[in-house]
MDTraj code that builds the backbone (N, CA, C; nanometers):
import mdtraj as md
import numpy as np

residues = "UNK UNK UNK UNK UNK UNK UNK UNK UNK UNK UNK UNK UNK UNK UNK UNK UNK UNK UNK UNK UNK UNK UNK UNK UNK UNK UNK UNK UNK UNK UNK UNK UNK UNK UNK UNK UNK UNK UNK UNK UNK UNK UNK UNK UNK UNK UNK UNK UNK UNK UNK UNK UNK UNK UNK UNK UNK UNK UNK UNK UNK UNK UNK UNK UNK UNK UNK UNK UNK UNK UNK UNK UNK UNK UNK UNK UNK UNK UNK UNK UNK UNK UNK UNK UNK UNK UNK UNK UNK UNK UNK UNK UNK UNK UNK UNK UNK UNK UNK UNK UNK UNK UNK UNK UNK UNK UNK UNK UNK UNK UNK UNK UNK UNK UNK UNK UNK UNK UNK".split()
xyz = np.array([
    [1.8020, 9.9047, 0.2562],
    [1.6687, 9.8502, 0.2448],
    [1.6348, 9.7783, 0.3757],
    [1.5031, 9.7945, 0.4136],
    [1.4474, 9.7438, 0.5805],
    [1.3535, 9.6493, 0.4764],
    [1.2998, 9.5138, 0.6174],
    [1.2148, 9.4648, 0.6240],
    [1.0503, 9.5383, 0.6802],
    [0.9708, 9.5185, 0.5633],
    [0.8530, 9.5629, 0.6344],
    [0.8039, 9.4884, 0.7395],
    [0.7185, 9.6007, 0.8273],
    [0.6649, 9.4968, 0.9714],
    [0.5603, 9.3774, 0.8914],
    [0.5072, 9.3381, 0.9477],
    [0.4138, 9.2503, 0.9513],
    [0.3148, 9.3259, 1.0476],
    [0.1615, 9.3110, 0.9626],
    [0.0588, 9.3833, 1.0445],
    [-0.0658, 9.2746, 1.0095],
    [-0.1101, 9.2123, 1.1398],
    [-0.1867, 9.1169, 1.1585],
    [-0.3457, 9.1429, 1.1492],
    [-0.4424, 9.1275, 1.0645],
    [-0.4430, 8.9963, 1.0065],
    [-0.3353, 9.0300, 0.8164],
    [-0.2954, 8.9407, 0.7846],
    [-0.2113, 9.0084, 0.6636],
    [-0.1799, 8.8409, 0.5976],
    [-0.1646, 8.8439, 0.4456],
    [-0.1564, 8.7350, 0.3775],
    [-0.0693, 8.6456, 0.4410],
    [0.0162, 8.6754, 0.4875],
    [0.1156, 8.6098, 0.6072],
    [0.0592, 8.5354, 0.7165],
    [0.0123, 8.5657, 0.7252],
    [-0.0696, 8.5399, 0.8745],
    [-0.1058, 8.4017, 0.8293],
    [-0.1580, 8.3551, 0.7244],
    [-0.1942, 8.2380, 0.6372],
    [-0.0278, 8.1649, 0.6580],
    [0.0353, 8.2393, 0.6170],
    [0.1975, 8.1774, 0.6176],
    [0.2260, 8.0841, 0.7407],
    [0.2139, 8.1644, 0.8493],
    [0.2259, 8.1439, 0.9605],
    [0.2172, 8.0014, 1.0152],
    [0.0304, 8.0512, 0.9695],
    [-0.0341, 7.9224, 1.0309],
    [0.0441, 7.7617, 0.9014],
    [0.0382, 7.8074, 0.8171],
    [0.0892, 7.6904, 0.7126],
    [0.2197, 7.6456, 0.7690],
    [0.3246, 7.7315, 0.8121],
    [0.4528, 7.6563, 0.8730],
    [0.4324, 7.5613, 0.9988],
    [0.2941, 7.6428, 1.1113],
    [0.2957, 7.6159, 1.2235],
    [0.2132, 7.4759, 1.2414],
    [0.1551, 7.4690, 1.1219],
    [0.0170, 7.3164, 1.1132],
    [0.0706, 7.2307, 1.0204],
    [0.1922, 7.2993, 0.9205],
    [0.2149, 7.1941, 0.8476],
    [0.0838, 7.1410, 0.7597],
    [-0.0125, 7.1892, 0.6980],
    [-0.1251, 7.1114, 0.7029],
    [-0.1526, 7.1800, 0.5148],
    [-0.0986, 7.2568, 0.5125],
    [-0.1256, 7.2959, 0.3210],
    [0.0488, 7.3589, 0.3135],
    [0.1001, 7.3130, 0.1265],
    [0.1745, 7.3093, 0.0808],
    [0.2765, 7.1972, 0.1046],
    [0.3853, 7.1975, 0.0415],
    [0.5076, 7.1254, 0.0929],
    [0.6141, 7.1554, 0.1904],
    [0.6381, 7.0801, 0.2565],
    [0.7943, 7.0950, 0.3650],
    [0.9170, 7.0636, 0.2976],
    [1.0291, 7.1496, 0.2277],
    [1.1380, 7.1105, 0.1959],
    [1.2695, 7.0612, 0.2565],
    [1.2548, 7.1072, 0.4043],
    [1.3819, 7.1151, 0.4846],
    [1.3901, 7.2542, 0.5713],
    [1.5336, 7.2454, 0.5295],
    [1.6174, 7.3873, 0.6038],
    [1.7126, 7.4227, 0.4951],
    [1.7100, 7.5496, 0.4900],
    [1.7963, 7.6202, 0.4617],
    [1.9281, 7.6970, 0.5488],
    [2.0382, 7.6657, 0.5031],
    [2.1376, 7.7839, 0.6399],
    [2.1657, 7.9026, 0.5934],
    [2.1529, 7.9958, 0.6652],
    [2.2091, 8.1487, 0.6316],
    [2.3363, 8.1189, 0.6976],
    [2.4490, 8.1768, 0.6600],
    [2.5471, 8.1725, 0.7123],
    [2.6154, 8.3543, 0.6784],
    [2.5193, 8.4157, 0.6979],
    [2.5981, 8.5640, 0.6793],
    [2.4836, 8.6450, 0.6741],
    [2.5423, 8.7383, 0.7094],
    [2.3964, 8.8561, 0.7418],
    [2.4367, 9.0269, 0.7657],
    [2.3855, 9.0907, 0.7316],
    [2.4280, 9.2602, 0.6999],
    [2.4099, 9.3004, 0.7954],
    [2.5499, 9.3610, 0.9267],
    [2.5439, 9.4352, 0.9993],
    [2.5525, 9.5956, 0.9816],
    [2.4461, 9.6728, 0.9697],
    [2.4905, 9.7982, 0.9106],
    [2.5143, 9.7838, 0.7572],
    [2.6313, 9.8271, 0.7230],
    [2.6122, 9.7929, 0.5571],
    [2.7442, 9.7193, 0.5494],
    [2.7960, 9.6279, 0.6315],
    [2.8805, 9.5467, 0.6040],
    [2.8192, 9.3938, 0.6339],
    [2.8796, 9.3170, 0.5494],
    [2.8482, 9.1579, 0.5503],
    [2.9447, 9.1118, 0.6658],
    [2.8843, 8.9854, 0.7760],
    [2.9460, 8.9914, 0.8702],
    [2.8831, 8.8083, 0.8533],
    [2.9882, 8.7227, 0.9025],
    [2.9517, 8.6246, 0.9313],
    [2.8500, 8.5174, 1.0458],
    [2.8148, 8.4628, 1.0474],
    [2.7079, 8.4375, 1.1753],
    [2.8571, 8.3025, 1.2308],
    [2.8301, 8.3180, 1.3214],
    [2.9220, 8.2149, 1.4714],
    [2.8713, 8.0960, 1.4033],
    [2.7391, 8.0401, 1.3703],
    [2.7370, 7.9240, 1.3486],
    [2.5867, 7.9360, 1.2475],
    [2.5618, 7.8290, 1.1241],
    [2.4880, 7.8585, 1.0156],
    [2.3565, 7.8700, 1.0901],
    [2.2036, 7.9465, 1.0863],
    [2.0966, 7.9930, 1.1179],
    [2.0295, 7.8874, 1.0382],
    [1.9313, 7.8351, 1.1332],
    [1.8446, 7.7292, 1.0167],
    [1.7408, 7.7941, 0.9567],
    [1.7094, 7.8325, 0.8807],
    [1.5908, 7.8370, 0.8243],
    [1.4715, 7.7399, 0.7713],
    [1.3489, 7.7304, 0.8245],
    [1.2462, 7.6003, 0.7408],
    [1.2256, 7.6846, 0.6379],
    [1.2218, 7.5677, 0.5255],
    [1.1920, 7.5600, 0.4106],
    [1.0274, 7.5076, 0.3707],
    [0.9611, 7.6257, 0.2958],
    [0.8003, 7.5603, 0.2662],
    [0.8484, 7.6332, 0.1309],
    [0.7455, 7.5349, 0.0993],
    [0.6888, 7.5839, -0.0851],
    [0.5555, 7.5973, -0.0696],
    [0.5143, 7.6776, -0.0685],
    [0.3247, 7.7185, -0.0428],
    [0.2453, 7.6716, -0.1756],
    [0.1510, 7.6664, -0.1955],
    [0.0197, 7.5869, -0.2773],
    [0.0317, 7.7003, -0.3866],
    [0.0991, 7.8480, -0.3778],
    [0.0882, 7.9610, -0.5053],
    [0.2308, 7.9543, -0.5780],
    [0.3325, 7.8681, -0.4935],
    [0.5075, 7.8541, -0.5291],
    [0.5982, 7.8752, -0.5036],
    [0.5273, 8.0052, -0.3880],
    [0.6286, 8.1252, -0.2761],
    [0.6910, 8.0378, -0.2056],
    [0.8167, 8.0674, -0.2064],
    [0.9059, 7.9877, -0.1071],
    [0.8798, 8.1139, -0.0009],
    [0.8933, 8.0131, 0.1057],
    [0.8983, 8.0406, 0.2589],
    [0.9561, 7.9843, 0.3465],
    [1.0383, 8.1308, 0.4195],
    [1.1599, 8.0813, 0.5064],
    [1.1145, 8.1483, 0.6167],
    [1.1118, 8.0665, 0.7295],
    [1.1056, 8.1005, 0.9012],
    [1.2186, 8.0661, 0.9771],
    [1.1933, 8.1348, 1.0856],
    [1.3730, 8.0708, 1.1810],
    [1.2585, 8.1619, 1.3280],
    [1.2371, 8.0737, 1.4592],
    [1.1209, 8.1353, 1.5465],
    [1.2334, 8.2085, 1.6356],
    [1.3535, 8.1765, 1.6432],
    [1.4293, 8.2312, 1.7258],
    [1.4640, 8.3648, 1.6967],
    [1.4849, 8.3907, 1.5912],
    [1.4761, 8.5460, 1.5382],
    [1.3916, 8.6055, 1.4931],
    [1.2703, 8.5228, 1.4887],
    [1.1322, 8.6228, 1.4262],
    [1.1896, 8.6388, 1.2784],
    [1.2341, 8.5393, 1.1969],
    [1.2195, 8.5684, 1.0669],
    [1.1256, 8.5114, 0.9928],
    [1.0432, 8.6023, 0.9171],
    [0.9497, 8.5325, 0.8055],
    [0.9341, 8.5962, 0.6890],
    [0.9659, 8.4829, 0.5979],
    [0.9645, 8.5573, 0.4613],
    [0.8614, 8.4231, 0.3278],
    [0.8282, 8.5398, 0.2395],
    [0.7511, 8.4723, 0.1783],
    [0.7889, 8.5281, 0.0175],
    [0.8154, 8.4774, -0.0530],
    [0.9070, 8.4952, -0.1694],
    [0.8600, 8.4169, -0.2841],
    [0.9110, 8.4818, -0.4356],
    [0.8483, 8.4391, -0.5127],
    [0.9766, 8.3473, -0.5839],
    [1.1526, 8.3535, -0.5038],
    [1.2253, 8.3170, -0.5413],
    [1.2801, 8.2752, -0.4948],
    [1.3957, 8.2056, -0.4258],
    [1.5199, 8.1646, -0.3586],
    [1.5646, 8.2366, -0.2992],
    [1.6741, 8.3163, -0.4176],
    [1.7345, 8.4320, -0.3780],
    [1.7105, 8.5373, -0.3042],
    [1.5667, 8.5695, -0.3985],
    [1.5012, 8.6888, -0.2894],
    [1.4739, 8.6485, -0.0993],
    [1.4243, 8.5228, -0.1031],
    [1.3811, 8.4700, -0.0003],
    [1.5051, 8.4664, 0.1173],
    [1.6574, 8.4169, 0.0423],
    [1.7718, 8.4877, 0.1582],
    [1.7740, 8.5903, 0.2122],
    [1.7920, 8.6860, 0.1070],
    [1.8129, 8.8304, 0.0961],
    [1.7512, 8.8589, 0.1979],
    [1.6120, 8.8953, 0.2084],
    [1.4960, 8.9023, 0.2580],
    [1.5364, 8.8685, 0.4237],
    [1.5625, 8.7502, 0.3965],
    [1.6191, 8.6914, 0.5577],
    [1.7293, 8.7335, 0.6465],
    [1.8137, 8.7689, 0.5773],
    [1.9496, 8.8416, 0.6044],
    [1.9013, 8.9535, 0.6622],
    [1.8050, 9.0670, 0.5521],
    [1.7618, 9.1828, 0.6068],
    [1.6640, 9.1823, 0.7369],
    [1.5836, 9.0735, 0.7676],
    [1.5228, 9.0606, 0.8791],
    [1.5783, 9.0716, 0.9670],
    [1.7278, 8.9626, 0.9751],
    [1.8099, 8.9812, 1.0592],
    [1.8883, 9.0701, 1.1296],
    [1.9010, 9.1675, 1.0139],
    [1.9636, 9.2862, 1.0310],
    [1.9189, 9.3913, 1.0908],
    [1.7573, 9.4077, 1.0291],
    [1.6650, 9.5004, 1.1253],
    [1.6433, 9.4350, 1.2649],
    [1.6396, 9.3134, 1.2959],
    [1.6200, 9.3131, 1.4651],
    [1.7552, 9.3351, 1.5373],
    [1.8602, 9.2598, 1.5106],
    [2.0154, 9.3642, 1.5449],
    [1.9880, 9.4540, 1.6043],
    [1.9589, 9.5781, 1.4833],
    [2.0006, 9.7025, 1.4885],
    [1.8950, 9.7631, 1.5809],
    [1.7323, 9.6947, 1.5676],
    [1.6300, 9.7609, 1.6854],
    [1.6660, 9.6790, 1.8339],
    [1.7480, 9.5505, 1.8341],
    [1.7254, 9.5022, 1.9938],
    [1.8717, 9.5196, 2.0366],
    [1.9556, 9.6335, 1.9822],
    [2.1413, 9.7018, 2.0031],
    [2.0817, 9.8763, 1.9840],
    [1.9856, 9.9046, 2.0020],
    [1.9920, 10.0246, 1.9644],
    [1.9720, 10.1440, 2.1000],
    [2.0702, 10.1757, 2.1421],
    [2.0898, 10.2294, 2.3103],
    [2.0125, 10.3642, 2.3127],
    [1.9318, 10.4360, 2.1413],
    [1.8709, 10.5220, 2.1994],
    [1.7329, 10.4857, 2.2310],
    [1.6537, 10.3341, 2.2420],
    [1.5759, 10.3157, 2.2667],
    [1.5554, 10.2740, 2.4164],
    [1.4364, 10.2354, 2.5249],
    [1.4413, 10.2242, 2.6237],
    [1.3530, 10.1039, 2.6314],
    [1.4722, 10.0197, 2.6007],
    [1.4491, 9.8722, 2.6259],
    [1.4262, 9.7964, 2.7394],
    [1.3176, 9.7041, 2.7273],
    [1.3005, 9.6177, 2.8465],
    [1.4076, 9.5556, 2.9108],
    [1.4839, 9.4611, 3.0195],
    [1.5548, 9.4216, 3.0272],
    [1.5522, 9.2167, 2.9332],
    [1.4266, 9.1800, 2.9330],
    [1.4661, 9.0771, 2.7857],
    [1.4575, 9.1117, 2.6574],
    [1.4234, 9.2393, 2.6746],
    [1.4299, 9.2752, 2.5042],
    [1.6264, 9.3372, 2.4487],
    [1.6457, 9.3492, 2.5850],
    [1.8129, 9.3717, 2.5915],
    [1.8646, 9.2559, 2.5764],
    [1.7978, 9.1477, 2.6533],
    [1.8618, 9.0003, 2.6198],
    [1.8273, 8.9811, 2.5158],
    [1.7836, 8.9808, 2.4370],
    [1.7209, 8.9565, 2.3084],
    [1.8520, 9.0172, 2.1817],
    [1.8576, 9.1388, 2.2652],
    [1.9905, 9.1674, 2.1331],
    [2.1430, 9.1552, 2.1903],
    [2.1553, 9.0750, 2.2951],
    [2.2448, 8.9981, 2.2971],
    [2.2727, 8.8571, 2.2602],
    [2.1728, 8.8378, 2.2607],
    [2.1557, 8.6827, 2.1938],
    [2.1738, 8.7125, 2.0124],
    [2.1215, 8.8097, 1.9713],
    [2.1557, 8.8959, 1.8389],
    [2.3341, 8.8947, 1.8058],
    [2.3481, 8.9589, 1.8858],
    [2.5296, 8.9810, 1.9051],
    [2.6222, 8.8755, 1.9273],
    [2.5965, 8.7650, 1.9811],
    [2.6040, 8.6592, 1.9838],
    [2.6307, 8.5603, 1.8800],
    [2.5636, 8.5721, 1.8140],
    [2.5556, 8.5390, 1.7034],
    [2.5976, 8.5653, 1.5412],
    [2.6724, 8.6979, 1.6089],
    [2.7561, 8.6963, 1.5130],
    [2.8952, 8.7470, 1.5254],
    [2.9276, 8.7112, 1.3886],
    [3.1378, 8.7689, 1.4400],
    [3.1081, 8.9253, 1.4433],
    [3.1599, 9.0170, 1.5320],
    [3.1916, 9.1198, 1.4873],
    [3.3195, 9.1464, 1.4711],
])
top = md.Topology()
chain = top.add_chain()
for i, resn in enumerate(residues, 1):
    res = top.add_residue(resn, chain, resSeq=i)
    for name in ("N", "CA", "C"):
        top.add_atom(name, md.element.get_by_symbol(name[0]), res)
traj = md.Trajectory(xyz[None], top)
């Protein structure tokens, strides 16, 4: 299972701005991921990933992390990891993927990916 893109303007986009203004719903914290699906194996992360924690004005929990471009908007907890893990997993696998013809920071980009976790 992949993360869908995000295509702007999109109910998210509302998300966005709510993490980035702080200005509707609640702020809970952080959440840590501490593991994430390389391929179809579970692989540990070097050190726990913070995730912010919102509870939006409809109940959706919402988890961001800006360093990896994760955003998720969830009607549960659980799902809302999951979700995050798989984000993680799809940028991995698109910013490590040698049949593409990557920029040279979009190469840094999935080393900083690799980095970050045990292989």
């Amino acid at each position: 299972m992949t993360a869908k893109p995000i295509i702007f303007p999109s109910p998210l986009s509302d998300t966005i701005m709510q993490a980035r203004n702080g200005d509707r719903g609640e702020e809970y914290g952080v959440i840590f991921l501490h593991s994430v699906f390389i391929g179809e194996e579970m692989k540990k992360l070097k050190k726990p990933l913070p995730l912010t924690l919102n509870i939006a004005e409809n109940g959706y929990i919402q988890l961001a992390n800006t360093e990896y471009s994760i955003l998720v908007s969830s009607p549960n907890v659980k799902e809302a990891i999951e979700e995050a893990q798989l984000q993680f997993s799809d940028g991995f696998g698109f910013f490590n993927n040698p049949a593409l013809n990557l920029s040279p920071a979009a190469k840094a980009r999935g080393e900083r990916f690799k980095d970050a976790v045990w292989i």
